[in-house]
N, C-alpha and C positions, 0 to 999 in steps of 0.2 A: 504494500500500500504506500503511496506517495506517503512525504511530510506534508503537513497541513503549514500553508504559512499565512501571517496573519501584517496585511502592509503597515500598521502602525505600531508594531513590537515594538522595541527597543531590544537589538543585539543583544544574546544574553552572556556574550562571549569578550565582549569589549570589554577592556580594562581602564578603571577611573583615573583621570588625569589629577596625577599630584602636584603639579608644576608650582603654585601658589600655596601649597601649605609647606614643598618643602624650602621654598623661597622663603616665607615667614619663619620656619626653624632657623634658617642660617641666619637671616639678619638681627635673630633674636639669640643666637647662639655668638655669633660676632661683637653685640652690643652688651654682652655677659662677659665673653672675655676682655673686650675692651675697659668694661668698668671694675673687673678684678685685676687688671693689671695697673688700671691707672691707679689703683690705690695703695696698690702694691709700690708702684713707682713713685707715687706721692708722698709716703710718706720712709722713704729711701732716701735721709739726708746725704747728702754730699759735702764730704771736707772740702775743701779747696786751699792748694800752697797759692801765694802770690806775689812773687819776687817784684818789686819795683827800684829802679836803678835810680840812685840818690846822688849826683855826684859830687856835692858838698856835704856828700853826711859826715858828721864828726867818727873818728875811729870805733871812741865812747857808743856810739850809736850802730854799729852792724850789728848786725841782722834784729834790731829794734822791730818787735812784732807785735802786730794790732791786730787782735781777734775781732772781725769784723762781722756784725748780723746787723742785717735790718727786715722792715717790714713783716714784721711776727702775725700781726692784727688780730692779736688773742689768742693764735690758735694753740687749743690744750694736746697734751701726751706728747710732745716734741721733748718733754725733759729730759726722756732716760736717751733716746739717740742722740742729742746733744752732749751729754756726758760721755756715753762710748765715744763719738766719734773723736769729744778732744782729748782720751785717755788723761798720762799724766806731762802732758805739754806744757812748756810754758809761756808765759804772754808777759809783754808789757803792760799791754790796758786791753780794754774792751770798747769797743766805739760801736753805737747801737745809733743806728741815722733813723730812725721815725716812724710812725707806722705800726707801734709795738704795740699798743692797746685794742680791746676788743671794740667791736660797734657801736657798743654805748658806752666806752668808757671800762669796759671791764679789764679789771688787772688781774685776775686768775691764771689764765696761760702765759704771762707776762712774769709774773712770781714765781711761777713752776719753772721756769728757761732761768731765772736768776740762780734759784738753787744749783743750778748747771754748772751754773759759770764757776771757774777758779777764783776764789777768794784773797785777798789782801792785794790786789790790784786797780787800778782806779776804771769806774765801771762810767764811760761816759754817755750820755744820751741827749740827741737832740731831736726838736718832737717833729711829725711827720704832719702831711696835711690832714690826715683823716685822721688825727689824734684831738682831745680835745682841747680848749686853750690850757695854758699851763699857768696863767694868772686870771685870777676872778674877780672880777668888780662886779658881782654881785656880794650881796651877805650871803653867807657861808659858817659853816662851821669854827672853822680855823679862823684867828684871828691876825692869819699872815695875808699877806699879797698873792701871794698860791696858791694853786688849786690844791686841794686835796688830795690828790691823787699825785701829785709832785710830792709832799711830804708822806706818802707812803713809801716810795720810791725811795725816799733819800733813809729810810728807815734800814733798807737793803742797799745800801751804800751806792746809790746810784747818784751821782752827779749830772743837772740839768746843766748843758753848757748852753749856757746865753749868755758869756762872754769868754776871753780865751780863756784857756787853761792849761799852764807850764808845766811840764815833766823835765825834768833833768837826770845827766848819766855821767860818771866822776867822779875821782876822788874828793875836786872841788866845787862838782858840779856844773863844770865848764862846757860840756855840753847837753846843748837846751832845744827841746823841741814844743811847740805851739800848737794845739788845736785851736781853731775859729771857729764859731758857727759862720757860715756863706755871709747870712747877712750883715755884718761886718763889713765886711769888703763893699757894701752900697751905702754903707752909712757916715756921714757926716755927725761925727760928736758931737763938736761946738752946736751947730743948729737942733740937735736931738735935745741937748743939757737944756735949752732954751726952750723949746716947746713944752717938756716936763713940767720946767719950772713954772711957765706960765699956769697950766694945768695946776699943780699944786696952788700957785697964790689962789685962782678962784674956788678951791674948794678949803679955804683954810678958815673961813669966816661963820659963827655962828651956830646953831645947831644943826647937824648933818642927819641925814638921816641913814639907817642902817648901809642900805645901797648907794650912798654916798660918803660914808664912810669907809664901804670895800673899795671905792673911789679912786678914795684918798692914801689908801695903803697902796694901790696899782701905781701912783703918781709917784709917790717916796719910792716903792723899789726900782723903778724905772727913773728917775734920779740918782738912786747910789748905783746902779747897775751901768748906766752911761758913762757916770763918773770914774768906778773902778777899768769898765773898758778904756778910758782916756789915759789912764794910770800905767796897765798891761800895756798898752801902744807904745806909751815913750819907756817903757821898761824894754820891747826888742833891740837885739842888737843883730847886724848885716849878717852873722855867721848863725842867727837863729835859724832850725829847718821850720818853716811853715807849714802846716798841714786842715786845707780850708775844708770841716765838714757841713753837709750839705743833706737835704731830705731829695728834692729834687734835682736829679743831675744838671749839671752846667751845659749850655747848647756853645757852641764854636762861637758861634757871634759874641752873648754875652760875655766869653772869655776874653775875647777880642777889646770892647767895650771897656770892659773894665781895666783892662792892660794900658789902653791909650789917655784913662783916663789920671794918670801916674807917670812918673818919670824914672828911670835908671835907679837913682838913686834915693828915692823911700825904700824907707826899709819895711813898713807894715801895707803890701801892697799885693794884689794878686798875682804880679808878677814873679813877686819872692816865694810864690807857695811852689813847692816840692810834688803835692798829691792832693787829690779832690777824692773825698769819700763820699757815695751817694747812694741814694736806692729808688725806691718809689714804683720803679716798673712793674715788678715784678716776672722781670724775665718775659714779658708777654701775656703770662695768663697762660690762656693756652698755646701748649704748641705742639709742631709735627715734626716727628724727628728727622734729622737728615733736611728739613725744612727750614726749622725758625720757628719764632711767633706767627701768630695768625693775623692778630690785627691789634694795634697800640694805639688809642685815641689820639694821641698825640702825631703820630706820622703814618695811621693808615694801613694798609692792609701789607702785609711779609715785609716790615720792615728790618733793616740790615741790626742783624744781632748788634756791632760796637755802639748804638743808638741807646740799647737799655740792657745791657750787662757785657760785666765784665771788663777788663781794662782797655780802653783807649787813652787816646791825646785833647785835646782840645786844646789849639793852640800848640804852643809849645808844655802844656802841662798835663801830667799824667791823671788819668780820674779812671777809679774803677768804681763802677757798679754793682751793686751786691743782687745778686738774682732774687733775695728775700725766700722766705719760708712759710709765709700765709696767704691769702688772697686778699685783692684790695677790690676796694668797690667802683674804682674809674671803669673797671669793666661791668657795666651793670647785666649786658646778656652772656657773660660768662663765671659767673660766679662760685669757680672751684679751679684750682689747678686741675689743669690735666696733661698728662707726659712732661710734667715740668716739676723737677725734682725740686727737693728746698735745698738749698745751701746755706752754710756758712762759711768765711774764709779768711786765711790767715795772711794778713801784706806783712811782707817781712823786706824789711827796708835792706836797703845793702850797697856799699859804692860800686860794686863788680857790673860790666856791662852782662844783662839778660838775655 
C-alpha cells in the first residue's frame, strides 16, 4: 500500500535550527569570562620601579625613593595586596596626588591603604578634584579651618601639602629636596597675602555668626598659610631639587607658560622642578589591551597612553602619571575599571642616564 501523505505536515525528519540559542550561549559565555577575568585582573595590583634621571641630584640623594599612589576613590580590600606587593622595601616618603577619598567623602578604604603603608616616613597628600574641600567655612564640628576629614588624616600621620614641604639627606643636611603643590607655581604671594587680609579685616567686626565665624578661621589659615609659603620660597636655594606635585597632570602648553613666565635665574620656579607627580586619569578607565584607553574626556577617543600614565616630558621636564587604583567619576558611562590593572609605583631618583 502506498504512504499516505498529507500537503500541510511539517517534515517529521527535519532537524531544529539552533543557530540563535547557541549564539546566545557564547555571547553569554564570552561576557562571563570576560567579567571573571576583569576582576581577576582588576584587582591584580601592579608594583611598578621608576627610574627618573636627576642630573643635579645631590650624591646625599640616589636612589631617593617616592612611593607613589594616587586616585584610590575609597576603594576597600586593596590593603592586604598593597602590603604584599611593597614587602619589606624601603621608601623615602609617600606622595598620594588626590583622589583618595570615597564619593561622599568616605575614609574607610583610605585608612585601610594607610595601615599598608610603611611607617615612620613622611606620608604626603594633596587633594584630588573629586575629593572634598579640605577647608570649611561652614560651622562644623572642629573648631579648626579644616575639614574634618583632614584632621583625621593627620591622626594617621598624613600631611596635607598646601604649601612646600622640605626633606633633607646628610650629615649636615646639605642636601635638600622640595615638594610643591602645582599651584604654587601660578600663585602670586604678595597679591594672595592681600586678598586674605582684606577678607579677614571685613569679617573681624562685631558679632559673627556660626558660618561666619568658620569664615573667619578659613581667612587666618589662608593668611599664615600664604605667609609660611613666602617664608619656604626665600628659604630655596639654586642647588635645591624641586619636585612640583600635582592632582591633575601638566599639559605641554601650560608647562611652556609657566616656564616663560620666569627667568634663568629664580630659583622657586617651574623651571627649576626636576619631576611632576600626577594622576587623575586613571589610566583611561577602560581599556583594551595591546590597545590603550578607550576614551578620556579630556582628549577623546584611543588617546596616546604618554597623555595619562606613566612617564613623559612636558617641556623639558619629566612628569609621571600614576595609573591610580580606583575609578573616578569623569567617566560617568564607565564606571568600573576594566583590563586596567591598579598600580602603585616606586620613582626612584638617581643621576645615572635611564
Amino acid at each position: 500500500m502506498a504512504r499516505e501523505t498529507y500537503i500541510f505536515a511539517t517534515e517529521y525528519n527535519r532537524k531544529p535550527n539552533h543557530f540563535f540559542r547557541n549564539l546566545l550561549i557564547f555571547i553569554l559565555a564570552v561576557a562571563l569570562m570576560g567579567t571573571v577575568a576583569n576582576a581577576v585582573f582588576s584587582y591584580s595590583l601592579i608594583y611598578e620601579r621608576v627610574p627618573v634621571t636627576v642630573p643635579n641630584l645631590p650624591e646625599e640623594m640616589e636612589n631617593f625613593s617616592i612611593l607613589h599612589i594616587s586616585d584610590l576613590h575609597g576603594r576597600r580590600g586593596m590593603g592586604s595586596a598593597v602590603r604584599k606587593a611593597l614587602g619589606s622595601r624601603i621608601y623615602s616618603c609617600v606622595v598620594m596626588t588626590g583622589d583618595m577619598l570615597g564619593p561622599g567623602g568616605e575614609l574607610d578604604g583610605f585608612l585601610e591603604l594607610l595601615q599598608a603603608l610603611p611607617d615612620g616616613i613622611p606620608r604626603l597628600l594633596i587633594p584630588g578634584d573629586e575629593d572634598p574641600e579640605y577647608l570649611d567655612s561652614y560651622a562644623h564640628s572642629g573648631m579648626t579651618a579644616r575639614a574634618d576629614w583632614v584632621e583625621r588624616l593627620e591622626e594617621e600621620g598624613v600631611t596635607l601639602l598646601d604649601e612646600p614641604y622640605l626633606m633633607t639627606r646628610g650629615r649636615k643636611d646639605e642636601a635638600r629636596i622640595w615638594f610643591v603643590p602645582e599651584e604654587i607655581y601660578t600663585m602670586n604671594p604678595e597679591s594672595t597675602e592681600i586678598t586674605w587680609q582684606g577678607v579677614l579685616n571685613r569679617l573681624s567686626g562685631g558679632d559673627l555668626s556660626p558660618d561666619q565665624a568658620a569664615q573667619r578661621r578659613v581667612a587666618e589659615y589662608q593668611l599664615s598659610r600664604v605667609r609660611s609659603i613666602r617664608e619656604k620660597i626665600a628659604q630655596m636655594r639654586a642647588d635645591d631639587i624641586q619636585v612640583a606635585v600635582a592632582h591633575v597632570p601638566f599639559s605641554g602648553s601650560l608647562s611652556e607658560t609657566l616656564v616663560s613666565w620666569t627667568s634663568r635665574t629664580d630659583i622657586f620656579s617651574l623651571r627649576q622642578v626636576s619631576l611632576i607627580l600626577a594622576g587623575h586619569y586613571c589610566a583611561g578607565q577602560w581599556r583594551i589591551p595591546g590597545v590603550g584607553a578607550v576614551y578620556v574626556p579630556s582628549f577623546g577617543w584611543f588617546p596616546d597612553d604618554s597623555l595619562i600614565k606613566g612617564k613623559n616630558y612636558v617641556g623639558q621636564i619629566c612628569q609621571y602619571i600614576s595609573p591610580g587604583i580606583g575609578s573616578s567619576r569623569i567617566y560617568p558611562y564607565m564606571p568600573f575599571r576594566f583590563m586596567n590593572a591598579p598600580v602603585i609605583s616606586s620613582i626612584e631618583l638617581t643621576q645615572k642616564e635611564k
